[in-house]
N, C-alpha and C positions, 0 to 999 in steps of 0.2 A: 408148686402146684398143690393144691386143696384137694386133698384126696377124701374128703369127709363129706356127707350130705349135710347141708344146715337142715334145720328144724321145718322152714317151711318148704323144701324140698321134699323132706320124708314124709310130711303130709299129705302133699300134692300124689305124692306118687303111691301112698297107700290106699288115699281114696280110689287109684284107678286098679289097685290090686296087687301091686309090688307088697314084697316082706321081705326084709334082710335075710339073706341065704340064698334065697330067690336063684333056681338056676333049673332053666326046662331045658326036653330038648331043640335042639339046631338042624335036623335032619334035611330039612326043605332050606334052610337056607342057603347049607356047606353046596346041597345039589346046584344052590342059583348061583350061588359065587363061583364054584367050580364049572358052570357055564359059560362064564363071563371071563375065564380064568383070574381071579381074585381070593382065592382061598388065603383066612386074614392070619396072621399068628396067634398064638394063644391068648395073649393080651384082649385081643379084637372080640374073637370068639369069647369069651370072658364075659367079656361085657354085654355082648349079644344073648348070651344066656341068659342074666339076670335082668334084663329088660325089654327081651322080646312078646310082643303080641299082650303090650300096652296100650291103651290109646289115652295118652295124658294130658287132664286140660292144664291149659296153664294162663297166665297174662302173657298177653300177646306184646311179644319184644318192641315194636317201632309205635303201636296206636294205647296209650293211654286207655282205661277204663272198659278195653276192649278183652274177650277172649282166645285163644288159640288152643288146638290140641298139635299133639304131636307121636306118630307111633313109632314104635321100632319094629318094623315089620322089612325085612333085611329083602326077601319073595316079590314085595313091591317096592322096594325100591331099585331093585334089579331092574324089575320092569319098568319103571318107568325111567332108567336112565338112558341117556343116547351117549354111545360110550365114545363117538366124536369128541363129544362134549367135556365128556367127562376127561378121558387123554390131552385134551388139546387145548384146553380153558382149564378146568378145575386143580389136577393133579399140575402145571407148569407153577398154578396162584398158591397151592400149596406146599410146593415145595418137595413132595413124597408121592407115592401109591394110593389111593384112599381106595375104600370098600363102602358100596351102597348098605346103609342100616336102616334109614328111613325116612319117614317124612314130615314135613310140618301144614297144616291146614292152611297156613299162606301159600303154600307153593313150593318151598324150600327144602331139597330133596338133602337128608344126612348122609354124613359120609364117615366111618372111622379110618385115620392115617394110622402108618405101620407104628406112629410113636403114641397111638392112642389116645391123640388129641381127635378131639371135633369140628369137623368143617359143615358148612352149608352151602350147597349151589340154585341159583336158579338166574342160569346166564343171565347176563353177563356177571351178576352178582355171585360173589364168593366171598364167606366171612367166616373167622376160627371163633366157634361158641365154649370156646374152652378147652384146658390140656388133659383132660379127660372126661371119661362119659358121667364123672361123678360133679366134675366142672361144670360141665354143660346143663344139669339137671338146677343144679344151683345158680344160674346163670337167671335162665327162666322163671324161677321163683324171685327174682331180684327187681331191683330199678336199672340193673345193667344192661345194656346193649353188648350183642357181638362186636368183636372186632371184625371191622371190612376191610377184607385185603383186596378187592379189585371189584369196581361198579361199572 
């Protein structure tokens, strides 16, 4: 696992306001998770610190010369999960627990698993963008596509 941002990762994500250290608080999310009963482990929360209430553009993973953003706003994506959905389809495709983190501009609602890997759903689609949130940010500055585990 790639636990390092590449170079046009760290750009991407300074121009939306990220700085290494980077770690606000979680207040409003710990409340949405605890809602939904999903409170993440430390790893989860970790990560949700230093990238929460981003909104980061990036190229867009499947259309060519097109754009995408993506936030980590953990509050919405609470809401907008149907936790049917999310039990019954996403967590079976991936294998774990996941916890809603955010969203992407196409539709593609995030998820962090308890081993701090990255999933994305938006039924029937489900894909791992990486085995971590530093994976995943590198992913999207890449020519890489997620892995789809179930279309």
């Amino acid at each position: 696992m790639m636990d390092v941002l590449t170079i046009h990762a760290i750009v991407g994500l300074q121009e939306s306001g990220w700085f290494a250290g980077r770690k606000i608080p979680v207040d409003s999310s710990l409340r949405a998770w605890g809602d939904i009963d999903r409170l993440p482990n430390p790893e989860v929360e970790s990560a949700v610190r230093e990238f929460c209430s981003l909104r980061v553009r990036h190229p867009h993973h499947w259309s060519k010369g097109a754009d995408d953003f993506t936030e980590i706003d953990p509050v919405r994506a609470v809401s907008n999960t149907y936790l049917p959905v999310l039990m019954g389809e996403y967590e079976p495709a991936a294998g774990q627990r996941l916890t809603p983190v955010g969203l992407m501009g196409c539709g593609v609602l995030l998820f962090l698993g308890e081993d701090g890997a990255v999933y994305g759903g938006n039924s029937p689609y489900v894909g791992k963008y990486g085995g971590s949130i530093k994976e995943f940010w590198n992913l999207l500055y890449s020519d890489r596509r997620p892995e789809v585990i179930k279309c």
